[in-house]
C-alpha positions in Angstrom: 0.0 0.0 0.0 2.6 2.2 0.5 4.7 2.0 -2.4 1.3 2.7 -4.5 -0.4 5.6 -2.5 2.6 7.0 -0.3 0.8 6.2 3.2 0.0 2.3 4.7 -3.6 2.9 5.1 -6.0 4.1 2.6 -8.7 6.7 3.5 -12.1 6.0 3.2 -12.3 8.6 0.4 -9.6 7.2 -1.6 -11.6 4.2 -1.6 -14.5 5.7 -3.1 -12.5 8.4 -5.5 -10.6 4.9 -6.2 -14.1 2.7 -7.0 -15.9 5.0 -8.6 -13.1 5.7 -11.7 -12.3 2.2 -11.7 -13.0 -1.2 -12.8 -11.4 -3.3 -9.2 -11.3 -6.6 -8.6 -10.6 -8.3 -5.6 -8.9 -11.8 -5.6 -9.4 -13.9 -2.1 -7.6 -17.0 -1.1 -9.7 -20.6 -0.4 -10.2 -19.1 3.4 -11.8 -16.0 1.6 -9.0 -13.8 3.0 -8.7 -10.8 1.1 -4.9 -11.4 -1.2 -4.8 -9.3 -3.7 -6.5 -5.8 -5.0 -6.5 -5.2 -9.1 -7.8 -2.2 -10.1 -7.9 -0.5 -14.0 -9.3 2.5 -15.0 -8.6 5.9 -18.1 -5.9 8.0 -16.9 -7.6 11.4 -17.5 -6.8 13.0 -20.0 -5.2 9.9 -22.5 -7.6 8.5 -24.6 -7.1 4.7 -24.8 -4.9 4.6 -22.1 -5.7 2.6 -18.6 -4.1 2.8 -15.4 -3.1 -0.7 -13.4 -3.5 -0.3 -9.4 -2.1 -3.9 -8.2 -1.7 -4.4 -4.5 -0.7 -8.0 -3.1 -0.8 -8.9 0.3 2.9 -9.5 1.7 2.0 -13.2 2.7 0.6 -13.4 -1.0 4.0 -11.7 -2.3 6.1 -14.2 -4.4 4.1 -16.7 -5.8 3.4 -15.5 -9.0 -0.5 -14.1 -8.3 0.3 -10.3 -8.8 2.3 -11.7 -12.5 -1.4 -13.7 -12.8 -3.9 -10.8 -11.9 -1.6 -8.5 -14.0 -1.4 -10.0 -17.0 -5.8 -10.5 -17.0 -6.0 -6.8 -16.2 -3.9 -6.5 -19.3 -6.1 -8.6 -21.6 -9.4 -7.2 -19.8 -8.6 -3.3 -20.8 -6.8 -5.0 -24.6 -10.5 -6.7 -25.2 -12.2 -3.3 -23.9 -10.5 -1.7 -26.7 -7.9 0.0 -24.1 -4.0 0.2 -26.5 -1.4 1.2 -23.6 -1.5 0.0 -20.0 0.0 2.1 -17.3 1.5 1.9 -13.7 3.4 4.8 -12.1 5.2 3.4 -8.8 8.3 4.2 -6.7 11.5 3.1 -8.6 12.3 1.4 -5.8 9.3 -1.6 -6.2 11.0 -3.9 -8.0 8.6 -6.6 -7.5 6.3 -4.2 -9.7 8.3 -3.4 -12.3 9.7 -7.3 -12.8 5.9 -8.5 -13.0 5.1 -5.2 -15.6 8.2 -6.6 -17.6 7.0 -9.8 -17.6 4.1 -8.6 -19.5 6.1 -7.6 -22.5 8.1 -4.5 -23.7 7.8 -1.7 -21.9 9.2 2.0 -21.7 9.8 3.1 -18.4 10.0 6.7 -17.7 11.9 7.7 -14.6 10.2 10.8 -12.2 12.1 11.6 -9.2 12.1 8.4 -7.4 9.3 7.7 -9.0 8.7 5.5 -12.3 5.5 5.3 -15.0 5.7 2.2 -17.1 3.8 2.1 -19.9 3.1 -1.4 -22.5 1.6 -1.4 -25.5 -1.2 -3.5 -25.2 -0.4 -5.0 -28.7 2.6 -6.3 -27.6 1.2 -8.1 -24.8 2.8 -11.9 -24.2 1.1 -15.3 -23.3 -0.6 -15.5 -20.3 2.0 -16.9 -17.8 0.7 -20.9 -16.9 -0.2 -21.7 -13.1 3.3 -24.0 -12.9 5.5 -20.8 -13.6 4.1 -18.8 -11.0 3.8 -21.5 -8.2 0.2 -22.6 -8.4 -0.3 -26.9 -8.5 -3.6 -27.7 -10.7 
């Protein structure tokens, strides 16, 4: 949470400011604990462009689901007729930027100590399988 909105705990407005302009989706594990947040929505002003919000719970961190959730997001906004995919985060989250490079080419434009990261939904790669991000069948 922090690397994405600068604080560890979201206000309640953010949540609302955050589901009103986007599509979210929350992933929960077979306890129905709460995992993973994926969110996508226009980033104003860029026509055909969405934004990717992906938080992972730290116990969740590692095994492939933020790789998983990122890549549908991807798809979701390429079928919606979305053509670039965006993320702005701190330069710093490299689990981020490994699972937005994982997606296929991107440019990454450094701001401060921040970084957006932007991929040409055309260009997107295969979905990863469930073996290669440490799910069993």
């Amino acid at each position: 949470m922090h690397r994405r909105w600068g604080r560890p705990v979201l206000a309640e407005r953010d949540y609302h400011r955050l589901l009103h302009a986007a599509q979210c989706f929350l992933t929960r594990d077979g306890a129905g604990e709460a995992v993973a947040l994926t969110c996508l929505g226009p980033v104003p002003g860029e026509a055909g462009c969405a934004d990717l919000g992906l938080q992972v719970a730290d116990a969740s961190q590692g095994l492939g689901i933020g790789t998983a959730l990122a890549w549908h997001a991807a798809s979701h906004a390429r079928t919606a007729g979305w053509h670039t995919l965006t993320a702005y985060t701190q330069a710093t989250n490299t689990a981020l930027l490994g699972v937005l490079r994982a997606l296929g080419p991107v440019a990454e434009n450094r701001d401060g100590p921040c970084v957006e990261v932007r991929l040409p939904l055309n260009a997107l790669t295969r979905p990863p399988r469930l073996r290669e991000v440490g799910w069993s069948p």
